[in-house]
C-alpha positions in Angstrom: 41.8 -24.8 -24.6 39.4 -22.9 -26.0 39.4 -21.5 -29.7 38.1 -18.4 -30.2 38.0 -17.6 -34.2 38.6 -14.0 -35.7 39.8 -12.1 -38.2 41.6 -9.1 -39.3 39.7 -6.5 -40.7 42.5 -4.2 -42.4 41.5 -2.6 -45.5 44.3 -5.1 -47.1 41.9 -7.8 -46.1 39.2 -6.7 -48.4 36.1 -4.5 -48.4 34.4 -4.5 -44.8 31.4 -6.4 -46.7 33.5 -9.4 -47.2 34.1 -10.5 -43.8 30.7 -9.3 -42.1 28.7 -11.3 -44.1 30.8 -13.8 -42.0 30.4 -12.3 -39.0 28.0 -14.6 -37.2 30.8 -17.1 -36.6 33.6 -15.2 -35.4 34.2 -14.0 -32.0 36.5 -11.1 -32.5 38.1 -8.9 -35.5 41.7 -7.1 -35.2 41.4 -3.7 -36.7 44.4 -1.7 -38.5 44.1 1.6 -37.1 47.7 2.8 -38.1 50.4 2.5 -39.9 53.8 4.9 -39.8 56.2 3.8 -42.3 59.1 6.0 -44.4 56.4 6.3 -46.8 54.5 8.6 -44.5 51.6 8.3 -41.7 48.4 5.9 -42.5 45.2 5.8 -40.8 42.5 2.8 -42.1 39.9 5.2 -43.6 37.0 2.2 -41.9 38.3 1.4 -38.6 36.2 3.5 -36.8 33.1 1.7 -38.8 34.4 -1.5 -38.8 34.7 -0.9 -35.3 31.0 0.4 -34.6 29.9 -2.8 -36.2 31.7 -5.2 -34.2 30.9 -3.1 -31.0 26.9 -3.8 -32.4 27.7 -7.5 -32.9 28.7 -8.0 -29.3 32.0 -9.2 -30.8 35.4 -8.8 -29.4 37.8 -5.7 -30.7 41.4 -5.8 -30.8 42.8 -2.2 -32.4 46.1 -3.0 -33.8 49.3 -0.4 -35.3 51.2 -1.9 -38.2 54.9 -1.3 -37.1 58.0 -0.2 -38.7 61.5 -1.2 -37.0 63.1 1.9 -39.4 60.8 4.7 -37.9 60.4 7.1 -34.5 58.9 4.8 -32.1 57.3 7.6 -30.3 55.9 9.0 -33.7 54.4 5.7 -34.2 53.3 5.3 -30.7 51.4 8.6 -30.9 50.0 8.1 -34.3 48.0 5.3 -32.9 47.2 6.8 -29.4 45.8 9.0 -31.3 43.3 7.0 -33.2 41.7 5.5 -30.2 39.7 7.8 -28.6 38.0 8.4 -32.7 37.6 4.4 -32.5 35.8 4.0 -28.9 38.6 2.5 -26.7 36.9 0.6 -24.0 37.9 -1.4 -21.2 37.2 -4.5 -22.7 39.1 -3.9 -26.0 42.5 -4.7 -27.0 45.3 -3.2 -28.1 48.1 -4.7 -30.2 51.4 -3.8 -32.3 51.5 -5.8 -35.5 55.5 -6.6 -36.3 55.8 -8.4 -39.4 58.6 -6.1 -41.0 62.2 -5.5 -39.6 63.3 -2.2 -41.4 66.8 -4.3 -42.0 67.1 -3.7 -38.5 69.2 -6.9 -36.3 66.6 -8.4 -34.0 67.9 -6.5 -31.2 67.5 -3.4 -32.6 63.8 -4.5 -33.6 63.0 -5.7 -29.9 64.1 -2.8 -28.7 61.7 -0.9 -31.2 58.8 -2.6 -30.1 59.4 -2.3 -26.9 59.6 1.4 -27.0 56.5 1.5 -28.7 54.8 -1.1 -26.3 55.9 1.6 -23.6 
């Protein structure tokens, strides 16, 4: 098996300068591109650079929407949907749906979130 190092560029991560300096020995980045939580609707304000940059590199892009079990699935779905034309969606890229929060929802119920989303 062959490991291919990245990293994720979300803005929580740290200013974009921090990890491409480093760039040179990583073969892909994950980048944030949304985020709907009861607090209200985020969009990372350097995706669409940090994205440009890898696309420059030659490096591998994986666009990514931070999820929250406690909100509309659809309202997140489209949030991100939304971001991807701005960010240059192409074939090769991927997409993902980050779940590391459960909205004190039962695992079911969180499943059955994501899988909405996913859809």
């Amino acid at each position: 098996m062959k490991v291919l190092p990245g990293v994720d560029v979300s803005v929580f991560q740290g200013a974009p300068a921090d990890w491409k300096a480093s760039a040179g020995q990583i073969a892909w980045a994950g980048v944030k591109a949304t985020e709907l939580s009861s607090a209200g609707s985020y969009i990372n304000p350097t995706a669409a650079a940090d994205a440009a940059f890898l696309k420059g590199e030659g490096k591998g892009r994986l666009f990514y929407a931070f999820g929250h079990p406690d909100t509309s699935p659809g309202e997140s779905a489209r949030l991100f949907l939304g971001e991807l034309p701005r960010l240059g969606l192409e074939d090769a890229d991927a997409v993902a749906l980050d779940l590391e929060v459960t909205g004190s929802r039962p695992p079911g119920q969180v499943a059955e979130w994501a899988q909405t989303v996913l859809g």
